[in-house]
NUSELO-55406 format. One record per residue (C-alpha): y negated, x, z negated; residue in one letter; residue number from 1. Coordinates in nm, 4 decimals. Layout:
N
> Y,X,Z,a,NUM
...
This chain:
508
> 3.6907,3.6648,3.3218,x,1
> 3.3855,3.8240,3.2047,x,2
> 3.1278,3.5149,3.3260,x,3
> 3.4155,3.2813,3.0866,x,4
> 3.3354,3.5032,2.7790,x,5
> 2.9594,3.4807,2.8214,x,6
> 2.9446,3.1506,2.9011,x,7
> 3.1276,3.0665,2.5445,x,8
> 2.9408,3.3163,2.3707,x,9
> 2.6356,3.1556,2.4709,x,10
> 2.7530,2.7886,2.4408,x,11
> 2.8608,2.9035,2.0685,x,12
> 2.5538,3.1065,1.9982,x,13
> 2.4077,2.7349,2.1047,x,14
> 2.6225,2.5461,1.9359,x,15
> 2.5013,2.7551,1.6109,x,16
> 2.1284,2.7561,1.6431,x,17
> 2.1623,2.3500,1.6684,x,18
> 2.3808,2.3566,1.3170,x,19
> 2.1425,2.5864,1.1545,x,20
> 1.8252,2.3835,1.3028,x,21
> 2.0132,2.0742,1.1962,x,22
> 2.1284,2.1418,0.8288,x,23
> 1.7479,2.3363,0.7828,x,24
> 1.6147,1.9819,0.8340,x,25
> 1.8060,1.8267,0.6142,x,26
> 1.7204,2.0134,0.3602,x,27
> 1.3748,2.0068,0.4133,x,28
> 1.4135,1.5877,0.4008,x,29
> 1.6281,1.6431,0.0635,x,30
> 1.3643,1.8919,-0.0566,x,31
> 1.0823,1.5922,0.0237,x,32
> 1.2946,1.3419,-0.1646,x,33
> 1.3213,1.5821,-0.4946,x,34
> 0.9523,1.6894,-0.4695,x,35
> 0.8840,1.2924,-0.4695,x,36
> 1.0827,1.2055,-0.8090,x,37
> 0.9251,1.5313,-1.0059,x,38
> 0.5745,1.3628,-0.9272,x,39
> 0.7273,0.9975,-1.0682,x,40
> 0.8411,1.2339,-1.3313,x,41
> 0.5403,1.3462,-1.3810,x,42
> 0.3287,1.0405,-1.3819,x,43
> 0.5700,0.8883,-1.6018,x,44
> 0.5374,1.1459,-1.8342,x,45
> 0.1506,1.0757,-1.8386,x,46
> 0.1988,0.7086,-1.8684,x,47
> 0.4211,0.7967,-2.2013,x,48
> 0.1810,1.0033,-2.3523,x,49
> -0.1271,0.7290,-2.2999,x,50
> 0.0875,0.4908,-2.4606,x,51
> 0.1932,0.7066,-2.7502,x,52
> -0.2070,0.7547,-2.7889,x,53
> -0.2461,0.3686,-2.7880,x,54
> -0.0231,0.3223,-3.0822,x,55
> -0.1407,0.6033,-3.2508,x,56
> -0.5002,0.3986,-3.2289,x,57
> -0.3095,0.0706,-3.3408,x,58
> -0.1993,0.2294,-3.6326,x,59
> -0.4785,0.1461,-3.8753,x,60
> -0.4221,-0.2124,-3.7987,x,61
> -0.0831,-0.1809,-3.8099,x,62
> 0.0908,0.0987,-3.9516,x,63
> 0.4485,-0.0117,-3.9810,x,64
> 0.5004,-0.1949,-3.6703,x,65
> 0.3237,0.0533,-3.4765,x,66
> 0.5448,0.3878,-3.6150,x,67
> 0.8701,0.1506,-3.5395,x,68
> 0.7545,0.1847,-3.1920,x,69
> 0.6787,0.5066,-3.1680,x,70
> 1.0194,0.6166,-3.3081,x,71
> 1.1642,0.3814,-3.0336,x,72
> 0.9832,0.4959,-2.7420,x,73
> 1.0636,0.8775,-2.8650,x,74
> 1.4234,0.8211,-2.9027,x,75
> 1.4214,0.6166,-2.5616,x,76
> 1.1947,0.8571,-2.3827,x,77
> 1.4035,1.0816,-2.1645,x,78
> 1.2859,1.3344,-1.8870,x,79
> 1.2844,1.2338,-1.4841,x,80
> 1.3400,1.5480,-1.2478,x,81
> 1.4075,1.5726,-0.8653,x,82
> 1.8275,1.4838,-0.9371,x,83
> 1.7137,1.1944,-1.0955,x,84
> 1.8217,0.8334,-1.0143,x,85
> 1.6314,0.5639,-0.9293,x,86
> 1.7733,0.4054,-1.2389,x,87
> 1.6553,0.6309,-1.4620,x,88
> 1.3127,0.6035,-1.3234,x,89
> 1.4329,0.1828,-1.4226,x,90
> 1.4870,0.2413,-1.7439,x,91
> 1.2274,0.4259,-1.8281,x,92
> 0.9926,0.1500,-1.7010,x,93
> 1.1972,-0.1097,-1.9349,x,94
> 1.1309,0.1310,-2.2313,x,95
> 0.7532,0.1500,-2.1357,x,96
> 0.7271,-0.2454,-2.0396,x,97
> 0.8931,-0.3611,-2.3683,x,98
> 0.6356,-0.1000,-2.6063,x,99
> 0.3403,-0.2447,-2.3666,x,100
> 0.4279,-0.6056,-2.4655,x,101
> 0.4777,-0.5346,-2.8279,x,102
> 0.1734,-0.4084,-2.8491,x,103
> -0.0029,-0.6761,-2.6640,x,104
> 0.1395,-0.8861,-2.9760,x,105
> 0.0265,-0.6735,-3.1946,x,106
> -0.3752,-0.6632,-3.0355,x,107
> -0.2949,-1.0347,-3.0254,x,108
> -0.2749,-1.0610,-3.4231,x,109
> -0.5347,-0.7914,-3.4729,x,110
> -0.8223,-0.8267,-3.2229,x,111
> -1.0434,-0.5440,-3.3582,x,112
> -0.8507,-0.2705,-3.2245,x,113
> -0.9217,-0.3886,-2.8612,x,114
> -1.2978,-0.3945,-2.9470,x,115
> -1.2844,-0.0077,-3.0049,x,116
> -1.3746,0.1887,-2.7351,x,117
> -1.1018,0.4249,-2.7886,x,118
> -0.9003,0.1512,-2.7097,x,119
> -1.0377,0.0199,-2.3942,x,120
> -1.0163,0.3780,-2.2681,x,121
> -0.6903,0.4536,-2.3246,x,122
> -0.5600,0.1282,-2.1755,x,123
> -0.7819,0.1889,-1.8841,x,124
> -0.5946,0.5405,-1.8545,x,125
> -0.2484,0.3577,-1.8960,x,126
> -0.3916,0.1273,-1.5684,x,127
> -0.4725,0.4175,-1.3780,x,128
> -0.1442,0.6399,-1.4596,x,129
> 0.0488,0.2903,-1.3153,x,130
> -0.1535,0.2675,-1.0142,x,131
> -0.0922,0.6731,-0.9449,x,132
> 0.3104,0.5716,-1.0098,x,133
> 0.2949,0.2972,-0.7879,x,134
> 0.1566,0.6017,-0.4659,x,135
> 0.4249,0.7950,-0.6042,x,136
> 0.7421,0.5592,-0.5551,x,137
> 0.6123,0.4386,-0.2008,x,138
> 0.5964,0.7959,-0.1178,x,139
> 0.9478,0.8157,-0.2964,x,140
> 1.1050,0.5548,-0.0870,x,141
> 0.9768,0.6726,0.2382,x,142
> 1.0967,0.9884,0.2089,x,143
> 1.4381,0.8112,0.1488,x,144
> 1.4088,0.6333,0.4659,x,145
> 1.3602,0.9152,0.6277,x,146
> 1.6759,1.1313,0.4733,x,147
> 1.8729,0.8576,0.4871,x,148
> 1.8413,0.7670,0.8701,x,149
> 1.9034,1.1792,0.9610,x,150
> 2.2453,1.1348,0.7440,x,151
> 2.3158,0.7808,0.9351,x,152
> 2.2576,0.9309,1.3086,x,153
> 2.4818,1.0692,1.5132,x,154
> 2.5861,1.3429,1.5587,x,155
> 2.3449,1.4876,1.2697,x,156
> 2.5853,1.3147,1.0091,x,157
> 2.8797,1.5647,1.1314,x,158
> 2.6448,1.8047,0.9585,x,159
> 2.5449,1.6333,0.7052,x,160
> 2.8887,1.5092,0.5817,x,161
> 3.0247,1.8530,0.6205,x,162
> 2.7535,2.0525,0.4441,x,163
> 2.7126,1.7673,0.1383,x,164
> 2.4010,1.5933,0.2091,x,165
> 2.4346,1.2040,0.1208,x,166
> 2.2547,0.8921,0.1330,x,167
> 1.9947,0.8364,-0.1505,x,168
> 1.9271,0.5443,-0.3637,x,169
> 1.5941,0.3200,-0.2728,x,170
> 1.3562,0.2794,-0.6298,x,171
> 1.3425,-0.0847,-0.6373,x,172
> 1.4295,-0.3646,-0.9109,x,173
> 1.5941,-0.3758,-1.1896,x,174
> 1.8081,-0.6462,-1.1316,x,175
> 2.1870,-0.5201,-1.1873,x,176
> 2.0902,-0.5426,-1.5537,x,177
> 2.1428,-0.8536,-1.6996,x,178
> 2.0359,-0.8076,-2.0528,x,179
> 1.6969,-0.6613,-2.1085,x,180
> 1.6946,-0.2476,-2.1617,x,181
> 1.5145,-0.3196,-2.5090,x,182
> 1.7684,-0.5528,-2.6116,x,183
> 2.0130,-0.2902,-2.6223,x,184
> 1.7514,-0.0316,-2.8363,x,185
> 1.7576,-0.3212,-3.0785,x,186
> 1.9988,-0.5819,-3.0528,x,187
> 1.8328,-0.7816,-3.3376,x,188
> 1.7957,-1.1806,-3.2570,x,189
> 1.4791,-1.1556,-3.4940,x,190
> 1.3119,-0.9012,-3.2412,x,191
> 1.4710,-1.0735,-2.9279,x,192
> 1.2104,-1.4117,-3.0389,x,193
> 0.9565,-1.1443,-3.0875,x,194
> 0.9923,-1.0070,-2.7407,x,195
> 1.0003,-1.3502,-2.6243,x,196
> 0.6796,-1.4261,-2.7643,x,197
> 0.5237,-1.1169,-2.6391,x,198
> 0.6386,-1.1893,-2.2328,x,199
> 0.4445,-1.4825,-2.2766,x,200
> 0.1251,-1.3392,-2.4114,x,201
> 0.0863,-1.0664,-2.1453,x,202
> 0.1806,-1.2891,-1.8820,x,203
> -0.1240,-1.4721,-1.9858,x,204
> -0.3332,-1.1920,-1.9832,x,205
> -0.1999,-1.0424,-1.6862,x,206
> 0.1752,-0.9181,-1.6249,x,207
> 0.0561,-0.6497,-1.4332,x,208
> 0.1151,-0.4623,-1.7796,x,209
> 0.4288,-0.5040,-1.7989,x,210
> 0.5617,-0.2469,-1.5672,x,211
> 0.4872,-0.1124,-1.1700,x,212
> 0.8569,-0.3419,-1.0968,x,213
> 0.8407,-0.6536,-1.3183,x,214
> 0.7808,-1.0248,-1.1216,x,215
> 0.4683,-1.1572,-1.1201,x,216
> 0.4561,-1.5404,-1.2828,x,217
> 0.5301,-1.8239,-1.0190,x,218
> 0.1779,-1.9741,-0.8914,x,219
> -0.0316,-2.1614,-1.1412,x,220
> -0.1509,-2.4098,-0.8973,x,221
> 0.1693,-2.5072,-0.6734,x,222
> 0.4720,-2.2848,-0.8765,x,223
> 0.5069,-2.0126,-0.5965,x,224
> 0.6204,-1.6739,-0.5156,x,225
> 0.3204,-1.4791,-0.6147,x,226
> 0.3224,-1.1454,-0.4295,x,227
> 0.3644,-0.8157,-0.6387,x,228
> 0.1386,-0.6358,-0.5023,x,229
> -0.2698,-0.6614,-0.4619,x,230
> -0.1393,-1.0531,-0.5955,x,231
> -0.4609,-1.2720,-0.6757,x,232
> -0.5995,-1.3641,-1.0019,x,233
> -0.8564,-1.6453,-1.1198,x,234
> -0.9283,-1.6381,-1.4789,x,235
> -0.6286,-1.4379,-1.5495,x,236
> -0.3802,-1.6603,-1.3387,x,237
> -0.1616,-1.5400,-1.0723,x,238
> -0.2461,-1.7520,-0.7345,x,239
> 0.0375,-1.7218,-0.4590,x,240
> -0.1043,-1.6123,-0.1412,x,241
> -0.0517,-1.9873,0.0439,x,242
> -0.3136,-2.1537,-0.2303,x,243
> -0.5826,-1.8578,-0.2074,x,244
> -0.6047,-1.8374,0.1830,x,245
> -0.7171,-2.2097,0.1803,x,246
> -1.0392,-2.1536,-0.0209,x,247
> -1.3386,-2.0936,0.2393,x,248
> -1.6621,-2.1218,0.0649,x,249
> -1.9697,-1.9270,0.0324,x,250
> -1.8246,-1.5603,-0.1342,x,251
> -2.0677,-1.6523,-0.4491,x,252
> -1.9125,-1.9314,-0.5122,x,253
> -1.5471,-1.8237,-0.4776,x,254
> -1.5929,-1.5074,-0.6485,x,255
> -1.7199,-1.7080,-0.9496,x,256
> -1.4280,-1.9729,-0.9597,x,257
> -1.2798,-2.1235,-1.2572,x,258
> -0.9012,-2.2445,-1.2626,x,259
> -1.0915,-2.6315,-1.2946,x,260
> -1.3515,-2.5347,-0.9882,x,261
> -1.0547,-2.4096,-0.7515,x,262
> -0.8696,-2.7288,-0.8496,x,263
> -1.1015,-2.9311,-0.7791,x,264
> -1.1305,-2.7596,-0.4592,x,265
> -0.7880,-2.7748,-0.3418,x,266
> -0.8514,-3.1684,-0.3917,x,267
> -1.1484,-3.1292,-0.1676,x,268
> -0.9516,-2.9400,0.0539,x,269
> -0.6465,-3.1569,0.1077,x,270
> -0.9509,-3.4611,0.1930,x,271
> -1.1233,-3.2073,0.4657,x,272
> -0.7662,-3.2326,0.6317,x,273
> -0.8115,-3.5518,0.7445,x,274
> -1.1348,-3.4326,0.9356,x,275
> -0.8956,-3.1245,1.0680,x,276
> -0.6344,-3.3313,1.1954,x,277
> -0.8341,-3.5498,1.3675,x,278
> -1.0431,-3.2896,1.5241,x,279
> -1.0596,-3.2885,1.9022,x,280
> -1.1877,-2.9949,2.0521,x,281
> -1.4635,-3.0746,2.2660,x,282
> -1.6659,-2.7665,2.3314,x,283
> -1.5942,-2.3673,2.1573,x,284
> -1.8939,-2.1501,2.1395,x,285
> -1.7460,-1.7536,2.1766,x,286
> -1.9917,-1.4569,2.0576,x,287
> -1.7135,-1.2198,2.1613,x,288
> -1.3615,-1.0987,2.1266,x,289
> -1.4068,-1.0371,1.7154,x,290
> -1.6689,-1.1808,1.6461,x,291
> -1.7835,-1.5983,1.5523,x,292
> -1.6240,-1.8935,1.6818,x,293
> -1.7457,-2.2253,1.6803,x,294
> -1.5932,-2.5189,1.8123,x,295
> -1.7377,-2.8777,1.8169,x,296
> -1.5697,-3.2194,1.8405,x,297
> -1.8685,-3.4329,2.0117,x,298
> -1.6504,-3.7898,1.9563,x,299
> -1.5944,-3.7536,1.6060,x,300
> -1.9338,-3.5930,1.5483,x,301
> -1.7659,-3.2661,1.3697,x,302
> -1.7946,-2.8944,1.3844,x,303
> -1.5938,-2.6391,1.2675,x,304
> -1.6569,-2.2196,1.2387,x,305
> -1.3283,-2.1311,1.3472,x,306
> -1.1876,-2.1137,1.6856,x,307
> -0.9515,-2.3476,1.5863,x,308
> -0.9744,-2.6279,1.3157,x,309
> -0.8078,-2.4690,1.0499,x,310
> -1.1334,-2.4203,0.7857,x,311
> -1.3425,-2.6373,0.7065,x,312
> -1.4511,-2.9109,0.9121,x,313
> -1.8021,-3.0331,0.8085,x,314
> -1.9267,-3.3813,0.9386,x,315
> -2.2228,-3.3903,1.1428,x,316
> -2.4600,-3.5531,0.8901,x,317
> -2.4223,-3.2430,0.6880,x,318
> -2.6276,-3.0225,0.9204,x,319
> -3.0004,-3.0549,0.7994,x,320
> -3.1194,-2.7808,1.0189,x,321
> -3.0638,-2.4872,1.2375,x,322
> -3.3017,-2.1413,1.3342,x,323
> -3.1555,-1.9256,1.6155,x,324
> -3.3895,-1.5383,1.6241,x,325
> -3.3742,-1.2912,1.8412,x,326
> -3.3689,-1.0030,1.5682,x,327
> -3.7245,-1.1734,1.3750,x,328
> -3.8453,-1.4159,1.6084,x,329
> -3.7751,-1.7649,1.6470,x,330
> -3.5676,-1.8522,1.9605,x,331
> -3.5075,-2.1987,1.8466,x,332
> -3.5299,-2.4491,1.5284,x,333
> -3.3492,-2.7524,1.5228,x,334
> -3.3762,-3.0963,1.2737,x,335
> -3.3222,-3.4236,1.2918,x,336
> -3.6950,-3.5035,1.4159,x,337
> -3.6794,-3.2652,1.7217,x,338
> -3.5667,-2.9687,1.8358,x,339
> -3.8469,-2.6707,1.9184,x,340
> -3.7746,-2.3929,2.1540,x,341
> -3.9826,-2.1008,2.1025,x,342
> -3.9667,-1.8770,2.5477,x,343
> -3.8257,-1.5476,2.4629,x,344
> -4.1105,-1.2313,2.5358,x,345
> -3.7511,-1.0338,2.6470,x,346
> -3.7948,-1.0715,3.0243,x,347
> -4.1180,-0.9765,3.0208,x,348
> -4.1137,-0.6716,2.8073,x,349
> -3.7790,-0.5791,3.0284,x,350
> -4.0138,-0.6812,3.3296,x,351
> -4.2078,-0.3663,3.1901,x,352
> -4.0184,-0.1244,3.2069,x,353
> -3.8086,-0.1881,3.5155,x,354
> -4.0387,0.0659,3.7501,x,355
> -4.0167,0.3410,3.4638,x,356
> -3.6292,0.2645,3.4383,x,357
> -3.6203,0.2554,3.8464,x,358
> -3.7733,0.6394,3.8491,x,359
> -3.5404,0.7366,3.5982,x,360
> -3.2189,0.6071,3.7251,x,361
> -3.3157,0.7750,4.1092,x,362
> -3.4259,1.1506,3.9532,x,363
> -3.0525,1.1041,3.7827,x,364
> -2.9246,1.0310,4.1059,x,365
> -3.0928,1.3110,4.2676,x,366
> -3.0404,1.5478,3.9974,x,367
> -2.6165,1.4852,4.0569,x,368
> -2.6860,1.5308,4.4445,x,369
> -2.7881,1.8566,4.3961,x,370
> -2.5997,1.9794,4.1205,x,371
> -2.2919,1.9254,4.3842,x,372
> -2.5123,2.0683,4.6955,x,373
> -2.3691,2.4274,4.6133,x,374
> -2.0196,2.3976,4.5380,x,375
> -1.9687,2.0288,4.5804,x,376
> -1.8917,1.9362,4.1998,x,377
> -2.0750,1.8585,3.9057,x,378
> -2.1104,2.1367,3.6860,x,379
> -2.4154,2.1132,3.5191,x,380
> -2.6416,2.3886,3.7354,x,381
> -2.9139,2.0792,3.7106,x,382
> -3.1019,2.0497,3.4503,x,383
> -3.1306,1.6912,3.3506,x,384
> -3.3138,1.4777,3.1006,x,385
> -3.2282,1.1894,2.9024,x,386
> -3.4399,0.9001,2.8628,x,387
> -3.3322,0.6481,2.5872,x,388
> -3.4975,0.3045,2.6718,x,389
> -3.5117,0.0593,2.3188,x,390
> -3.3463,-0.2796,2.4000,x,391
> -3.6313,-0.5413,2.3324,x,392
> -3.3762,-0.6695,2.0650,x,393
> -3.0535,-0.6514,1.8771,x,394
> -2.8736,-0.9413,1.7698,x,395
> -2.9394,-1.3317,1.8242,x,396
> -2.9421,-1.4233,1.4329,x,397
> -2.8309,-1.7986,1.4024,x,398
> -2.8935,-1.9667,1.0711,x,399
> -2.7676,-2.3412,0.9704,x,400
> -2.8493,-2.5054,0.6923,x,401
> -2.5918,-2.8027,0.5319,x,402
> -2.5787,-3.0080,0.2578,x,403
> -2.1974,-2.9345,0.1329,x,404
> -2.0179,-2.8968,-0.2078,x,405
> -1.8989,-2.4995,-0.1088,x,406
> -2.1875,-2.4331,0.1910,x,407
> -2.5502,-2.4436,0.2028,x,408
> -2.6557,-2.1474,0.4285,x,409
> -2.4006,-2.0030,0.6850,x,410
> -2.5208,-1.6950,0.9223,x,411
> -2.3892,-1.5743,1.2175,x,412
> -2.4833,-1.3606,1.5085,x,413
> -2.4343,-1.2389,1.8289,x,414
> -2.5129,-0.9074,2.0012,x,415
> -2.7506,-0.8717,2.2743,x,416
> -2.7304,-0.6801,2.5908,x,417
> -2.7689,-0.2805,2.6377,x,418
> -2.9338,-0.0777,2.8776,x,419
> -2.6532,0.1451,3.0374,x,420
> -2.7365,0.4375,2.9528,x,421
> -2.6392,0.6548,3.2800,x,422
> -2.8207,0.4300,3.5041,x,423
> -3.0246,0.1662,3.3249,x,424
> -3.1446,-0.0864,3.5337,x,425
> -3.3335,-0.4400,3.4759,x,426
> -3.1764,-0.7132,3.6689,x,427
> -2.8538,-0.6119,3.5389,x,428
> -2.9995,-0.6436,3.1778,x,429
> -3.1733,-0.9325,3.2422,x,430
> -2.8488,-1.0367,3.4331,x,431
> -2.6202,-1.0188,3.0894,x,432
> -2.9322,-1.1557,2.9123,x,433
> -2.8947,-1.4471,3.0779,x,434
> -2.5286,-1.4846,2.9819,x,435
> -2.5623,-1.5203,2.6704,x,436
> -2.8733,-1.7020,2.6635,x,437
> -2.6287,-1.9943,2.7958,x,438
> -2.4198,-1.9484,2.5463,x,439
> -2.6933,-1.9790,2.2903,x,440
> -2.8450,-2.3132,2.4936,x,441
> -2.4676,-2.4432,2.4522,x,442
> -2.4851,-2.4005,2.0663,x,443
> -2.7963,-2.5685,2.0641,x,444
> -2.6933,-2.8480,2.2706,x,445
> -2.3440,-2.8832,2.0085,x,446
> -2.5672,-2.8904,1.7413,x,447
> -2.8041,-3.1766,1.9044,x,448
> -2.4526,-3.3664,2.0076,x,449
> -2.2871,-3.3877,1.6470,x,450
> -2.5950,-3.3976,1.4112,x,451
> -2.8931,-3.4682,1.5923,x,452
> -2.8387,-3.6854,1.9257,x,453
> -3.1808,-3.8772,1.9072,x,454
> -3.4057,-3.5567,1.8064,x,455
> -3.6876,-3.4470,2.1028,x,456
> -3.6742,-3.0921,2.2778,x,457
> -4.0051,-2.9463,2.3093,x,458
> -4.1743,-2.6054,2.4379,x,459
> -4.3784,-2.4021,2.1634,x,460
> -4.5908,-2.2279,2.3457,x,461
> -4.4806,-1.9007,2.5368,x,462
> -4.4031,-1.5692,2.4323,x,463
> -4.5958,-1.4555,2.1223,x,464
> -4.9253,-1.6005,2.2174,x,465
> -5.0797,-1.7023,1.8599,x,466
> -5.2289,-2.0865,1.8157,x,467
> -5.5830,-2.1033,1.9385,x,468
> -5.5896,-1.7294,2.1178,x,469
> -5.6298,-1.6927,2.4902,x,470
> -5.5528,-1.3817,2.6710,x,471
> -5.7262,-1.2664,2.9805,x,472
> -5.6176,-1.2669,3.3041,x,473
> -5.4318,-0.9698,3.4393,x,474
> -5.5974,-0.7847,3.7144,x,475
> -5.3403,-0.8878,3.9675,x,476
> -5.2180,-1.2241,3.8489,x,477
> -5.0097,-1.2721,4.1857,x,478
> -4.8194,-0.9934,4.1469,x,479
> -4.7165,-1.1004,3.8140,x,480
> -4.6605,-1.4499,3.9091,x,481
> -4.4249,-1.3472,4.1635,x,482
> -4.2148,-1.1497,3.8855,x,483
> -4.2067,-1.4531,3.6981,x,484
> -4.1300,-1.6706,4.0086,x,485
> -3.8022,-1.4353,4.0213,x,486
> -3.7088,-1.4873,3.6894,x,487
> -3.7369,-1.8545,3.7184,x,488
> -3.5021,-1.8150,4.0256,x,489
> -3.2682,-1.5935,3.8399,x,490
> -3.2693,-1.9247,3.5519,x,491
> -3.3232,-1.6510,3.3221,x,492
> -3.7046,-1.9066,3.2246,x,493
> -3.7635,-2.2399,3.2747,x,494
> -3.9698,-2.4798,3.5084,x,495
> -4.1968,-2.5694,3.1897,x,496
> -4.2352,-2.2154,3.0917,x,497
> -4.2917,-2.0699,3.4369,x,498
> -4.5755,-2.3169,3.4948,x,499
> -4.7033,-2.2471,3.1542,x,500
> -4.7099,-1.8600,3.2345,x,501
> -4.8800,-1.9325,3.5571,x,502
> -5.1735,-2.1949,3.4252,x,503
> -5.2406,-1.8507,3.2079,x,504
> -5.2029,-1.6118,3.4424,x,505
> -5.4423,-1.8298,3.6643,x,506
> -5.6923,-1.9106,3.4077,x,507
> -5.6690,-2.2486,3.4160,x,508
């Protein structure tokens, strides 16, 4: 009988610890939820007393109209505290998006006051308090989420039905009011064609004013859903997301469009998507998992610098020329009357330091042999010393030149190998080297194939020998032919350039 009792006791002792636990977090989600509508509270309270100071500035423009609104917003203005509603929070916003677009009419008939700079300061205060609200009802809503999914869940909501925690309201739109909040402060039809006229003339100048909740404008170019938040703007004018991801232009020109210029674009646009549609992809160029794309359509004689055709698609006439660098120095330059490839001094500054690397990479070796002699596992009893070897170069910088309405200089690059730093090692350098020497050859050869098909390829000269300067002959030329001999092997040089190296190296 005895092992019955304790076993309820402690199932019940259980059973309480979970309802305590339980109805604790609950009201630490309800607690969350409050905390969240003081600070709308709050910044509504600051967004109220910026706009009372904006009025008070109108004033000595226009004294009447200006007190009638003050009076209004005073009478309307009511305080927002953790029991709030979201509706309240709504209804406030109506009272401080109708006073915003009077006022806008107002400025609009008196332009002085906006040239103060009491003005612009105060307005830029009223931005900032809006932005802060806007944090503050995301924060609002999530904590919502998060209340209202513990009262939903079983078997939490046991708990929470029997202890009174409910479901909260979400802060979002306004729209189980039909009639306009300011239409009831007034209910004058003179003041309702006022208000009229004022939506109009802030939605001109930006309907971001007119409260964190209130629709943006439908899309000036194609009529829209424009996006209410972080929506796009040119000249004023609300763009829908669908007409601003087509523009792709050099970012000085797009960040300087005019309504006209992006029209005219668009038109431009819709003609490039003939070239897209037709574009058959003959051979992509891939500097890596995020980084450029190129693809090239050798039949039609197009590129494109996407790995798909979906930018623009320029014609092969329009390349005038091309420079590929490793870091500063030329690699290869392309035009129409030939292209010039400039051999790379990389293997044989790598070539330089592969005995030095060699020694290196064995004392490492040797240094974790004996660090594990004693105990057999690595714990640091070694001393060991780092070596950092400098990569003969960075990045492969490629640089094309078109002649385009949005384009004239487009820049790209890819990165070039690393030394591991553990165990560096040559061949495997010169090894990735290689790689993505190819892949630069294969640009070149795209480039050649859409814009220039008749141009020349020629050698300039080898490594960074100057025009005109001879250098003398290493002490043992046939041990550095040999390492060049490799290299030609490995296809990391060419014939051309290996026999170039070696009429040097010989003297000849």
């Amino acid at each position: 009988m005895l092992p019955t009792v304790i076993a309820v006791a402690a199932v019940a002792a259980l059973l309480a610890a979970w309802v305590l636990s339980t109805r604790r977090k609950l009201a630490v989600l309800e607690e969350n939820v409050n905390n969240a509508m003081n600070q709308i509270g709050v910044q509504l309270s600051c967004r109220f007393e910026a706009l009372s100071a904006l009025l008070e500035i109108a004033k000595g423009c226009a004294g009447e109209e200006c007190q009638a609104l003050v009076e209004a917003v005073n009478s309307s203005r009511s305080a927002i505290t953790g029991r709030s509603a979201p509706a309240d929070v709504l209804r406030q916003e109506a009272v401080i998006a109708h006073t915003l677009g009077r006022l806008t009419l107002i400025v609009a008939q008196h332009p002085d006051i906006k040239d103060g700079q009491a003005y612009q300061k105060t307005m830029g205060a009223v931005e900032t308090f809006e932005s802060m609200m806007r944090t503050s009802c995301l924060i609002y809503n999530d904590s919502v989420m998060r209340l209202n999914r513990a009262v939903r869940l079983f078997p939490t909501a046991l708990i929470a039905a029997a202890m009174g925690f409910r479901q909260r309201d979400y802060l979002g739109d306004r729209r189980e009011e039909k009639t306009p909040l300011w239409a009831k402060l007034t209910g004058h039809k003179a003041r309702r064609r006022v208000r009229q006229r004022a939506r109009k003339a802030v939605r001109g100048k930006g309907s971001d004013k007119m409260g964190l909740f209130s629709k943006k404008p439908p899309c000036a170019i194609c009529g829209g859903k424009v996006p209410r938040i972080l929506a796009a703007k040119i000249e004023g004018e609300y763009i829908c997301n669908t007409c601003f991801g087509k523009i792709d232009m050099e970012s000085g020109r797009a960040n300087n469009l005019t309504m006209q210029a992006f029209r005219q674009y668009l038109t431009f646009y819709e003609e490039n998507r003939k070239l897209r549609e037709k574009f058959i992809v003959s051979e992509r160029i891939d500097f890596g998992a995020f980084d450029t794309k190129i693809i090239f359509d050798f039949e039609n004689k197009l590129f494109c610098m996407s790995k798909n055709p979906d930018k623009t698609v320029f014609e092969g006439w329009r390349l005038k020329s091309f420079v590929i660098k490793e870091d500063s120095t030329p690699l290869f330059e392309g035009v129409a009357e030939g292209i010039r490839r400039y051999p790379s001094t990389v293997p044989e500054r790598v070539m330089a330091l592969s005995g030095e690397m060699a020694q290196y990479a064995a004392s490492r070796r040797m240094a974790k042999a004996l660090d594990r002699m004693d105990d057999g596992v690595e714990n640091g009893s070694v001393p060991r010393y780092d070596v950092d070897f400098p990569e003969p170069f960075s990045k492969f910088n490629v640089e094309i030149y078109v002649e385009h309405p949005y384009w004239s200089h487009i820049t790209c690059d890819m990165d070039g190998p690393r030394f591991d730093r553990e165990y560096p090692d040559a061949s495997d350098y010169l090894s990735a080297y290689r790689e993505r020497l190819e892949v630069i050859v294969r640009l070149v050869q795209g480039f050649k194939e859409v814009a220039f098909p008749d141009a020349s390829e020629r050698l300039a000269g080898f490594g960074a020998i100057h025009q005109g300067q001879k250098r003398a002959a290493p002490a043992n030329a046939v041990e550095e032919i040999r390492k060049y001999k490799a290299l030609l092997d490995d296809g990391i040089i060419t014939e051309d350039e290996f026999r170039e190296k070696k009429r040097q190296l010989m003297g000849l």
